[in-house]
C-alpha positions as CSV (number, residue, x, y, z in Angstrom):
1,X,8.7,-28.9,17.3
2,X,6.8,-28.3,20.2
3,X,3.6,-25.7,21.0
4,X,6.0,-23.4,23.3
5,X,8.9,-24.0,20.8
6,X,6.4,-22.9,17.5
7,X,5.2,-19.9,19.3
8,X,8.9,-18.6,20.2
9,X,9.5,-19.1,16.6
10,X,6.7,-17.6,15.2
11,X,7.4,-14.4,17.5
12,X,11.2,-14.2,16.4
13,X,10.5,-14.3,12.7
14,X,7.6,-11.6,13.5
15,X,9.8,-9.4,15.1
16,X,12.7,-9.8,12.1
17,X,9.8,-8.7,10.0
18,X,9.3,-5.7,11.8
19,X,12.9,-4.8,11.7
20,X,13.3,-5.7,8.1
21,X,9.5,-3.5,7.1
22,X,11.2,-0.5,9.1
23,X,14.7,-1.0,7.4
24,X,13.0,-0.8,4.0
25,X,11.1,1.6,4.8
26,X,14.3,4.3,4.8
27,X,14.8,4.1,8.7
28,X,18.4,5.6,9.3
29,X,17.8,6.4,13.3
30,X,16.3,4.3,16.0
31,X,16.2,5.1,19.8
32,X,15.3,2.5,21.9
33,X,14.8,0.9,25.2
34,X,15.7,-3.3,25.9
35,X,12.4,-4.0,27.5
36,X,11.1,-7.7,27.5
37,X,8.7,-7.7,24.3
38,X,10.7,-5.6,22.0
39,X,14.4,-6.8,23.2
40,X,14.6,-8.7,19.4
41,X,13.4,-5.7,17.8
42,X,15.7,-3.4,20.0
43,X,19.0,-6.0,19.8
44,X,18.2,-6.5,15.4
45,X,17.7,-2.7,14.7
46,X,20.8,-1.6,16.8
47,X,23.2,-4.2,14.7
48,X,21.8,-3.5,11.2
49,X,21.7,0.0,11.7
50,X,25.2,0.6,13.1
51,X,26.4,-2.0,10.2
52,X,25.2,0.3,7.6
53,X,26.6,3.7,9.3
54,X,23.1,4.7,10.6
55,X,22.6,5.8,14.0
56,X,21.2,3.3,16.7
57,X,20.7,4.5,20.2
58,X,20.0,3.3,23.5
59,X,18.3,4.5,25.8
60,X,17.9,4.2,29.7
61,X,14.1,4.7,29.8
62,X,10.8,4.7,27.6
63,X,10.6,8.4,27.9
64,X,14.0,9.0,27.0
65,X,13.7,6.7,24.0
66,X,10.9,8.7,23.1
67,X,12.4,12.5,23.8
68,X,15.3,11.2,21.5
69,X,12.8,10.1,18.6
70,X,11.3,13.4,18.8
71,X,14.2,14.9,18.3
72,X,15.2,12.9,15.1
73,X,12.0,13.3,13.8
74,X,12.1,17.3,14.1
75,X,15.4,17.3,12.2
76,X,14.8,14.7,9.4
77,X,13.0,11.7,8.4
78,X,13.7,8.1,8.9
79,X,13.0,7.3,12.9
80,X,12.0,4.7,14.8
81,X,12.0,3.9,18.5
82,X,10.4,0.7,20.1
């Protein structure tokens, strides 16, 4: 395995952490936005999410992601946005 290759695949199973830490953490909503560092994040929490019957939604700007969190937030717990 290469340097380049080992650093790609130490970022991908970092970001499948994250997603798994905020899965069993009770997340049921995530809002987010496919931008270049989180697109793993964004892509893993959208399919698990929708696979349980939780909500997973995009979104076509940071802010928007973030207006949609706020809203989940204000009317229960369990949000997440990247």
């Amino acid at each position: 395995m290469t340097r380049s290759s080992l650093r790609e695949y130490a970022a991908l199973q970092r970001e499948r952490m994250v997603v798994e830490g905020t899965l069993r953490a009770g997340c049921r909503f995530f809002s987010g936005y496919p931008i270049t560092p989180a697109s793993e994040i964004y892509r893993e929490m959208t399919l698990r999410l929708q696979a349980r019957g939780d909500v997973a939604l995009g979104a076509p700007d940071e802010i928007s992601a973030l207006y949609r969190l706020q809203d989940a937030v204000a009317s229960a717990p369990g949000a997440a946005s990247v």
